[in-house]
N, C-alpha and C positions, 0 to 999 in steps of 0.2 A: 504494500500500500504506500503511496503517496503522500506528500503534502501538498499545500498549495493555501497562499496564502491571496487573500480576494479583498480588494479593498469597496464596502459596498456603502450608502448614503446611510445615514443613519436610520431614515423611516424605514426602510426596507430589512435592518438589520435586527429592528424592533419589531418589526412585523414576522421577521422569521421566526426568532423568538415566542413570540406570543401562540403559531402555529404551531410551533416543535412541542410546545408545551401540551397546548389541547392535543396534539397526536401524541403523544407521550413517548416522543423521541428525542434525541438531541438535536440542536442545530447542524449540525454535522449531517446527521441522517439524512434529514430534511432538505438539506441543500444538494448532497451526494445523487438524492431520488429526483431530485427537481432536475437536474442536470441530465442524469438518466432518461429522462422523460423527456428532454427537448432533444435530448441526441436520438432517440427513437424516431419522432415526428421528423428529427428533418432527413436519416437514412432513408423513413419507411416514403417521405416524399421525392429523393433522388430515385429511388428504386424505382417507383411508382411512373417513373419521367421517363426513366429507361424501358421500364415494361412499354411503356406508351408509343416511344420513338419508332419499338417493333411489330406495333399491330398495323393495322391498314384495314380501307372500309370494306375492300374485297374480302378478305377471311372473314371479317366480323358479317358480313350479306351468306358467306355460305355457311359460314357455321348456322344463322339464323334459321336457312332454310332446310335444316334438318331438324327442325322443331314442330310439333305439332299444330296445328291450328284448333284450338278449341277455346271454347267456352271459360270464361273467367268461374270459379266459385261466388254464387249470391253474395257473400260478404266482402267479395273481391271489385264488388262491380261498382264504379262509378255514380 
């Protein structure tokens, strides 16, 4: 494990605080999770960009047209 020393505004620092508490973590935890949680959102969005670059409207038209045509479920219907 790391250190890593972070200089942050003080509202923020008191706000983290005050959540570490009601979660009943440490500030440490809390900000380790926080960080965790924004490196997820922004791979699973690079990834997501990449998946996209690979599709095309052709596949997505034939994949479509191996699906059946039916009727929605009652609770499904507009």
């Amino acid at each position: 494990m790391s250190t890593l020393s972070v200089r942050l505004p003080d509202s923020l620092h008191k706000k983290a605080k005050e959540l570490a508490v009601l979660e009943n973590i440490s500030v440490n935890q809390l900000i380790s999770s926080a960080l965790a949680e924004k490196i997820s959102a922004l791979m699973t969005e690079e990834y997501l960009h990449q998946r996209a670059e690979k599709g095309s409207r052709e596949k997505f038209l034939q994949a479509l047209s191996l699906v059946k045509t039916v009727e929605p479920a009652e609770q499904d219907r507009l």
